[in-house]
N, C-alpha and C positions, 0 to 999 in steps of 0.2 A: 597774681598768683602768690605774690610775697605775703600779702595781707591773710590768705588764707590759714598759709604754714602757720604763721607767726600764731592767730586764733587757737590753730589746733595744737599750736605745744602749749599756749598758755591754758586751755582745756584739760588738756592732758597734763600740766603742771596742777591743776586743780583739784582733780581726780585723784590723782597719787596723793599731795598733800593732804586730802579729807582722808584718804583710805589709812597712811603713813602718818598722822599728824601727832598721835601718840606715842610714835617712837620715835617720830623727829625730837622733839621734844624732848624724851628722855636724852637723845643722842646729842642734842643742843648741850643739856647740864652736863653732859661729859665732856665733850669739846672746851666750853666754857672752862671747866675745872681746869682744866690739860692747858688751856694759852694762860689763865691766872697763877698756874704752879710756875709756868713758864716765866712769866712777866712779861708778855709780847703785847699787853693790854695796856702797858702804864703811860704813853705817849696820847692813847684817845682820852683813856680813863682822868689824865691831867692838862688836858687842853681843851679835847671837844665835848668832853660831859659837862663841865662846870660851867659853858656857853650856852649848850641846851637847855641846860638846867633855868639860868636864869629865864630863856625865851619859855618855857614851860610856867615857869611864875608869875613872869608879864602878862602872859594869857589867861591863865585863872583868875590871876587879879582883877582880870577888865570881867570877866567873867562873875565877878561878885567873891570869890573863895579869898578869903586870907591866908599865903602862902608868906614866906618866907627864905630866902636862903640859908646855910650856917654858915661860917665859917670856911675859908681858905682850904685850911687842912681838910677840910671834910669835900671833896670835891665831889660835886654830883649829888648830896646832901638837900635838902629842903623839908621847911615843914610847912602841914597845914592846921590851921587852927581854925578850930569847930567849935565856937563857944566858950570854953574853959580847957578845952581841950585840944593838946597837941598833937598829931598824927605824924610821925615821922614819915618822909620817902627818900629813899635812898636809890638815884636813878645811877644805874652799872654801865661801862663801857656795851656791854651784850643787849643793852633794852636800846640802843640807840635803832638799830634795824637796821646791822647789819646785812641779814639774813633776806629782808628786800631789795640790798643792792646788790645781790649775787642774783636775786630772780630778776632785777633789770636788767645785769648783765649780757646773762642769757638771753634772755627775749631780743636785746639788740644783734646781739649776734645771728639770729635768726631774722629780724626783721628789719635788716638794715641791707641785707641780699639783694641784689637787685640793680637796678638802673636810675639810683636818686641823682642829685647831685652833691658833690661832698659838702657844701653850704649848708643845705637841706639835713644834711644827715650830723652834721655836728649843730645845728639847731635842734635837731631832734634829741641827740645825747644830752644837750645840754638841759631842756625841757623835761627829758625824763629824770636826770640828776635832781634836777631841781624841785620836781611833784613829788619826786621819791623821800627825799628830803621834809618836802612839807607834812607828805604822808605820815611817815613818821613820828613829827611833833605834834597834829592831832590826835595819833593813836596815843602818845604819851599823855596828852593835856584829858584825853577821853577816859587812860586812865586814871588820872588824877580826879579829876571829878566824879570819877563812880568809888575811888576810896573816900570821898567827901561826905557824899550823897549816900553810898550802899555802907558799904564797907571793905576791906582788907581782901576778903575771900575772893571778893569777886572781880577785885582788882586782877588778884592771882590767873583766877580764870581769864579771864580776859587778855589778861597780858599774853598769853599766848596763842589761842586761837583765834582773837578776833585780829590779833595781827597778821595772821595767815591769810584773812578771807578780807579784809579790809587790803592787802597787797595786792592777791589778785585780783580785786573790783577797782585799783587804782592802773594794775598793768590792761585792764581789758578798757578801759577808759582812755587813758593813754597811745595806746596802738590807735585807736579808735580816730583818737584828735589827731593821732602825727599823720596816719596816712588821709586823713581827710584835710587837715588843713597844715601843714606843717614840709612833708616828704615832695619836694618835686622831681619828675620824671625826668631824667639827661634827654631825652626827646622833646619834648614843652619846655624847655627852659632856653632851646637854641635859636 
């Protein structure tokens, strides 16, 4: 019965996002403005950008792209070079994907309901932290190779919507694995 719930909020998470995605969006670049006015950004923005950054580089690079870090000062900074040509990217505390660890959040909260066992269920967070995670640095490295390959614009585009729909085809995958091979039942385990 848990596995249903959990399906239909993440459906229902899907839905509102497609229908809502243009104003989240907008309501994103506001939020964003408001914690950067703030400074409540400068702890991710200088420790866990400038980590990403690098594994973002390491991966294009095997990938064929000539990337680049900058500089210290410039954290989250990198470029890519296209021939003669340099492409700045400037990866933000906000492109880390945040905004998918609040839709794991949730989903666990709803799909962790039930009769597992607490082993089970902190395998399970820790599985979901972790795709979530990886999720992330492909939707990054995905950008990064369509600013290589396309261009700039479509970077833009991308960066926001396919992060939406590339989350939840990671959270519907995920429930998917934990409750088939991951979540055991306090009843089967005794």
């Amino acid at each position: 019965m848990e596995q249903k719930q959990t399906f239909k909020l993440l459906f229902a998470a899907l839905a509102v996002m497609l229908v809502l995605l243009p104003f989240v969006t907008t309501f994103n670049t506001v939020l964003t403005n408001i914690i950067n006015a703030i400074g409540l950004y400068k702890i991710i923005q200088d420790w866990l950008v400038p980590w990403e950054s690098s594994m973002v580089v390491t991966i294009v690079r095997f990938l064929g792209i000539n990337a680049f870090l900058l500089p210290r000062g410039e954290a989250g900074a990198f470029v890519i070079q296209k021939g003669s040509e340099f492409i700045p990217a400037d990866l933000q505390w906000n492109c880390l994907g945040w905004q998918s660890l609040i839709l794991l959040l949730i989903s666990l909260i709803v799909g962790l309901e039930g009769g597992f066992t607490r082993l089970s269920k902190i395998e399970c967070i820790l599985v979901g932290i972790l795709g979530t995670f990886l999720v992330n640095i492909f939707r990054i490295v995905f950008i990064t190779v369509g600013i290589y390959y396309i261009n700039a614009v479509f970077a833009l585009l991308i960066h926001d919507y396919f992060a939406a729909f590339i989350t939840v085809l990671w959270l519907f995958f995920f429930w998917w694995f934990a409750y088939g091979f991951i979540l055991e039942s306090k009843e089967t385990s005794v």
